[in-house]
C-alpha positions in Angstrom: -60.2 -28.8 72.4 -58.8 -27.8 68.9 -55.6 -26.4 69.8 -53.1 -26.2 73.1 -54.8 -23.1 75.1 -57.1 -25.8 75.9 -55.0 -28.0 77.6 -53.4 -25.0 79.8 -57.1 -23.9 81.0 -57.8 -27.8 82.6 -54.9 -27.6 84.3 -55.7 -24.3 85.6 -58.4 -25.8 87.2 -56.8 -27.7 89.7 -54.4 -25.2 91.0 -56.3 -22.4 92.3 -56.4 -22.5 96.4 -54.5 -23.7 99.4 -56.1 -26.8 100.2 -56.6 -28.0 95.8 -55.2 -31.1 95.0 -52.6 -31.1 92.0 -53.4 -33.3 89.2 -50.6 -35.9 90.0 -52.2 -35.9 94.2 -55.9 -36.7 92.5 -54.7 -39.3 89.6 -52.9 -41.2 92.9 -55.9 -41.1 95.1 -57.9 -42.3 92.3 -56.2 -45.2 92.1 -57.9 -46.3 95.5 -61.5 -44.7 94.1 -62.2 -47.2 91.1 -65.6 -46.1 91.3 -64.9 -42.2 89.9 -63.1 -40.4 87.3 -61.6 -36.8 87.1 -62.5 -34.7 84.6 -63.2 -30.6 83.7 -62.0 -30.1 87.1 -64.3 -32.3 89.0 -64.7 -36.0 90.1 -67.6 -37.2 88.3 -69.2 -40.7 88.3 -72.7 -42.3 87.2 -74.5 -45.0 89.2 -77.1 -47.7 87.4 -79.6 -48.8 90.2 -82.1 -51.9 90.1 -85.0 -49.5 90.1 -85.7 -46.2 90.1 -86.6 -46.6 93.6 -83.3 -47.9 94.6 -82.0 -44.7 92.5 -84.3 -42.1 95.0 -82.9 -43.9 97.9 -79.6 -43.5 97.2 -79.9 -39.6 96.5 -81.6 -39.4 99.6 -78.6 -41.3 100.9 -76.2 -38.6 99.4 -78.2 -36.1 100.5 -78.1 -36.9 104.1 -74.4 -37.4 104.1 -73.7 -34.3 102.2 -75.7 -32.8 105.3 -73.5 -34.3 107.5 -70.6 -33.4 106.0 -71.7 -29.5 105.1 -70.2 -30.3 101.8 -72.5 -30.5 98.6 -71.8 -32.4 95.1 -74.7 -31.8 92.3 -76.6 -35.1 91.7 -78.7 -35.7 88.6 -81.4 -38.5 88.9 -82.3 -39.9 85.9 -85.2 -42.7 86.2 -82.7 -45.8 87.7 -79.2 -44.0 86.8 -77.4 -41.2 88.9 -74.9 -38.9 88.2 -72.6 -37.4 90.5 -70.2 -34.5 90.3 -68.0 -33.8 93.3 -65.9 -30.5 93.5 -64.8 -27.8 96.3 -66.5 -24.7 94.6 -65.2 -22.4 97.9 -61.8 -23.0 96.7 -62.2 -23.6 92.7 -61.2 -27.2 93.0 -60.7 -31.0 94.3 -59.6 -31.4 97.8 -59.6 -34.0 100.5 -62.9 -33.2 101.4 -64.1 -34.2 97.6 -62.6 -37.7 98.1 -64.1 -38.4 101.7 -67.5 -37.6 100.5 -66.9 -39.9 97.1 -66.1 -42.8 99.3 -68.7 -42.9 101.7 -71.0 -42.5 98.4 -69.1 -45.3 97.1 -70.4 -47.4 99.7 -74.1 -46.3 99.6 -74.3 -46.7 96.2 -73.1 -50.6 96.9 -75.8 -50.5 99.7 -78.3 -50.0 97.2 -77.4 -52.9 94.9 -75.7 -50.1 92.2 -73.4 -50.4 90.1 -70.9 -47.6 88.5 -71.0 -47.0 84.8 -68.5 -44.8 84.0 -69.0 -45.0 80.6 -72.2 -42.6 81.0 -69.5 -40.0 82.4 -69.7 -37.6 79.7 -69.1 -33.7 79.8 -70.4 -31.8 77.3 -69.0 -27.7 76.5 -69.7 -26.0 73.4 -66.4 -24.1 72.2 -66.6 -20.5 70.2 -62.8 -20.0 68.1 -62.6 -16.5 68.8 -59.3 -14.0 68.5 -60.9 -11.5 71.2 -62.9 -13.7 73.8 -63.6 -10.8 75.6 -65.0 -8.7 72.9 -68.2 -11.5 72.5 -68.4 -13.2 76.2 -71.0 -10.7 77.9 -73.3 -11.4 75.1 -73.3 -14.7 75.5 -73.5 -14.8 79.2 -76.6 -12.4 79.7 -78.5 -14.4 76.7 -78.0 -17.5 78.9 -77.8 -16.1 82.4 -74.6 -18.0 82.7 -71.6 -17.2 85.5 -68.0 -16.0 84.5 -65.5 -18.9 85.4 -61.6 -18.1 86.5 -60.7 -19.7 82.6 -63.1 -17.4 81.3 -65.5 -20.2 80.5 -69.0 -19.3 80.7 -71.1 -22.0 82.9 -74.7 -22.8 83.9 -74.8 -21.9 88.1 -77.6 -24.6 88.1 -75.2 -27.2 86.4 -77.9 -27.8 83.4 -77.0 -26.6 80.3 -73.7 -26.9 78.4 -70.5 -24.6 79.5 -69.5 -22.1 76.7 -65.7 -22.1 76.2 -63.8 -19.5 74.1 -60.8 -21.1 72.1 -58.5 -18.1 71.6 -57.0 -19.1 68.4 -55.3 -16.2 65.8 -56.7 -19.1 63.5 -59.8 -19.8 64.1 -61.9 -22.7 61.9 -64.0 -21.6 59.4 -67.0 -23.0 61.2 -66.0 -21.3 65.2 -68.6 -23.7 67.0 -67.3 -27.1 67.9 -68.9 -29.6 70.8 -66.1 -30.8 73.0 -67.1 -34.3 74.8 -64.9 -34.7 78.1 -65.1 -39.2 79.2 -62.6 -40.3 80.9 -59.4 -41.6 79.2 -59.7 -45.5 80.1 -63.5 -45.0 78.3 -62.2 -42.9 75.2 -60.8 -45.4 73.0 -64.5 -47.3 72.9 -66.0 -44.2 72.2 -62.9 -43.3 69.8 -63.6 -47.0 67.8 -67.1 -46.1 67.5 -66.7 -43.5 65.9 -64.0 -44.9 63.3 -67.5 -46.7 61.8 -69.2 -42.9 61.3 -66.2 -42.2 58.0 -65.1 -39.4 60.3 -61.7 -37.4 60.1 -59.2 -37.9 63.1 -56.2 -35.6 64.3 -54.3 -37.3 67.2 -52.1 -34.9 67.5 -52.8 -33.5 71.0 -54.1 -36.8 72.0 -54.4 -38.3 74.6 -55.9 -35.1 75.7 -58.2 -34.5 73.0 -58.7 -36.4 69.6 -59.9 -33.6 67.1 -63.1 -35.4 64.8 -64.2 -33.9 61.4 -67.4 -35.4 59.8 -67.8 -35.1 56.0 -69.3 -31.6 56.2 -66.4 -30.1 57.9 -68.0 -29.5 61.2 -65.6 -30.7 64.4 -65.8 -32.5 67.5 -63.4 -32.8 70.3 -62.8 -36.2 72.1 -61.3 -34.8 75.5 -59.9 -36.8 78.4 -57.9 -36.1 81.5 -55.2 -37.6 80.4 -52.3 -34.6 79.2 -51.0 -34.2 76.0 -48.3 -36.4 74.2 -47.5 -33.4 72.0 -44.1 -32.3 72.7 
């Protein structure tokens, strides 16, 4: 995100419904889940299996427990890697229930010889500066067939393409479109020093939430982590 509206819709996130989690109740239960991250309202992880049969078996494995549990994350299988995204869409956020589920997916994934990668953990939202969200958003939603978040954010009901966010800014940048990239804070200073070797442009100053990136052209990209903003 480009400016502090951003930070305030994240937090939203988390506080909508009796039995969501605050941010301060997930970043404590975390600390017993090495395995996952929370991010974009979520807990999101990635496995790396032996083979891409190891990496059917355990979706099949998630599947069966998400069954048993009457409680659903979206997985993505991708040839020997999956990626799974755990959040309590009835009530617009993490709960209990998220962090049963991610353990006993913890454990198959052990069961399967897998191992967590949580550098792959990567969200991706395309932000629009606008002064009058509201004035553009249906356009945007009926071209892409998109739902109508809480925030306002547009997103994909099927979980596959991008999520549209509207930056209400009085100033918007010259360019409106920016990509922000959501990894989890202990991953963003690796992806931060890798981008140091690109000549890019840096502002740190809502980091750690988000790390703004300019590249010689002038076009901007947001480095944005779960972590809440040092800005005073």
């Amino acid at each position: 995100m480009v400016t502090v509206v951003g930070s305030i819709r994240r937090e939203a996130r988390t506080m909508s419904g009796k039995d969501v989690l605050s941010t301060d109740e997930i970043q404590a239960r975390l600390s017993q889940l090495p395995h996952w991250r929370y991010g974009l309202g979520s807990l999101r992880t990635a496995f790396k299996c032996p083979s891409s049969a190891a990496a059917i078996q355990l979706v099949s494995a998630i599947g069966a427990l998400a069954e048993e549990a009457g409680h659903h994350p979206d997985v993505d299988w991708r040839y020997d890697t999956v990626f799974v995204n755990l959040v309590s869409h009835d009530v617009g956020g993490v709960t209990s229930r998220d962090f049963t589920l991610a353990t006993q997916i913890s454990d198959q994934a052990e069961n399967f010889g897998a191992q967590v990668d949580l550098g792959l953990v990567r969200t991706v939202e395309i932000a629009i500066d606008t002064e009058n969200p509201q004035q553009i958003s249906k356009i945007w939603q009926a071209a892409l067939g998109y739902e109508q978040a809480a925030d306002g954010a547009l997103t994909d009901p099927h979980g596959r393409g991008p999520a549209i966010w509207f930056q209400e800014t009085q100033t918007p940048n010259q360019n409106r479109f920016h990509v922000d990239v959501t990894v989890p804070h202990s991953h963003s200073g690796d992806l931060l020093e890798t981008l140091k070797s690109t000549d890019a442009e840096f502002n740190y100053e809502y980091a750690p939430s988000w790390v703004i990136v300019t590249d010689k052209q002038g076009n901007r990209l947001c480095i944005c982590t779960e972590a809440e903003s040092g800005r005073e």
